[in-house]
N, C-alpha and C positions, 0 to 999 in steps of 0.2 A: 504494500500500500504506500502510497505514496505521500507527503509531507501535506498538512491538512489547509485548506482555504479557506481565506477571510475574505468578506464582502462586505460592504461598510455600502448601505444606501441612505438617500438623505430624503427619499420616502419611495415608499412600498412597492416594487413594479415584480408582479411573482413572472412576467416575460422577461425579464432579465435573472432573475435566480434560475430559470429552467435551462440557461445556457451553458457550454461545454466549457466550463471554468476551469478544470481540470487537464485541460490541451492548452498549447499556444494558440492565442488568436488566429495565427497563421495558418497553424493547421485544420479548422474549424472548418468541418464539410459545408458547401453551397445550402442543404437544407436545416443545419442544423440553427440557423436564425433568419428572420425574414431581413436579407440583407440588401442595402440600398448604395448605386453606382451614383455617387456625388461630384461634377466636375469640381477639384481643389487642386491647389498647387502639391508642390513636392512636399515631403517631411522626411525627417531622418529619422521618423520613429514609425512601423504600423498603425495605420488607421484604418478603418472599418466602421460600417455605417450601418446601423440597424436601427431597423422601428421593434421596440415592443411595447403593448399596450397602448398603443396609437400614439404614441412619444419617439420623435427620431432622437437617436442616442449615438454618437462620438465614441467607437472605445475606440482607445489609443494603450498600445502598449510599451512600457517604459521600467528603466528602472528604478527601485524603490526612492532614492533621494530624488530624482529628478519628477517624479510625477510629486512629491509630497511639499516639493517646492510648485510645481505648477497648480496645482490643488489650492495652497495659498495663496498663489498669484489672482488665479481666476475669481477663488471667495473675495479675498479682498476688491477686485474690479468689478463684481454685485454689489459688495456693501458699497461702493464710491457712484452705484448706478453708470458706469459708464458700461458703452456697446463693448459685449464679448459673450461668449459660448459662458454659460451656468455650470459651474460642477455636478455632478448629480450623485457620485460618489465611486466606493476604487474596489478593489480586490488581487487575491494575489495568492503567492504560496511559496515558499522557499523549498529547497534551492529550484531555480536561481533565483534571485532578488528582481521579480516583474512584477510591477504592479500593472493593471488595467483599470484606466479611470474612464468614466463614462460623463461625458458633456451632454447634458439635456439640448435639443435644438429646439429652438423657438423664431417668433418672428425677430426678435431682439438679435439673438445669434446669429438666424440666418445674414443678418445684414452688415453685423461685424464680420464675420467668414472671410470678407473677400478684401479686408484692410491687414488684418493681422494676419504678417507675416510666417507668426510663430505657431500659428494655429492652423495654417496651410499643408 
């Protein structure tokens, strides 16, 4: 058995707990989420685009200080209300040190998307 998963959400979606948290993003079959093709620029990090619970969701996967620093970035750029993508909350499992954070999209987000660089 393999090293156990944390899921931290910042409210309830049971479409995102039934996902293969347990695989790398990467390797997560075409059915295994209702997955959405989003034109965005490059990342240096996987991203993937799923709806669940009629909520389009960002997971990005990253490692542990880096997503725990962008987690902080993003909360704080809600509390300051400026345009950017919502945290929605992360998950993970060691080894290795990957977290997977999940960006709620809305209309707010969709429209910072195409400014920030880092979220490309």
């Amino acid at each position: 058995m393999g090293a156990p998963i944390s899921i931290r959400l910042r409210a309830a979606s049971p479409g995102l707990l039934a996902l293969p948290w347990l695989d790398p993003l990467g390797t997560w079959p075409e059915d295994a989420a209702d997955f959405r093709d989003l034109n965005v620029g490059p990342s240096r990090h996987l991203v993937r685009f799923v709806e669940a619970d009629y909520v389009l969701y960002a997971l990005k996967e990253l490692p542990t200080r880096t997503a725990d620093k962008e987690y902080r970035v993003l909360r704080d750029l809600e509390v300051r209300e400026l345009p950017a993508v919502r945290p929605g909350g992360g998950g993970g499992r060691a080894p290795p040190p990957t977290w997977i954070r999940f960006r709620k999209g809305g209309r707010r987000s969709r429209r910072a998307r195409g400014r920030c660089r880092r979220c490309r």
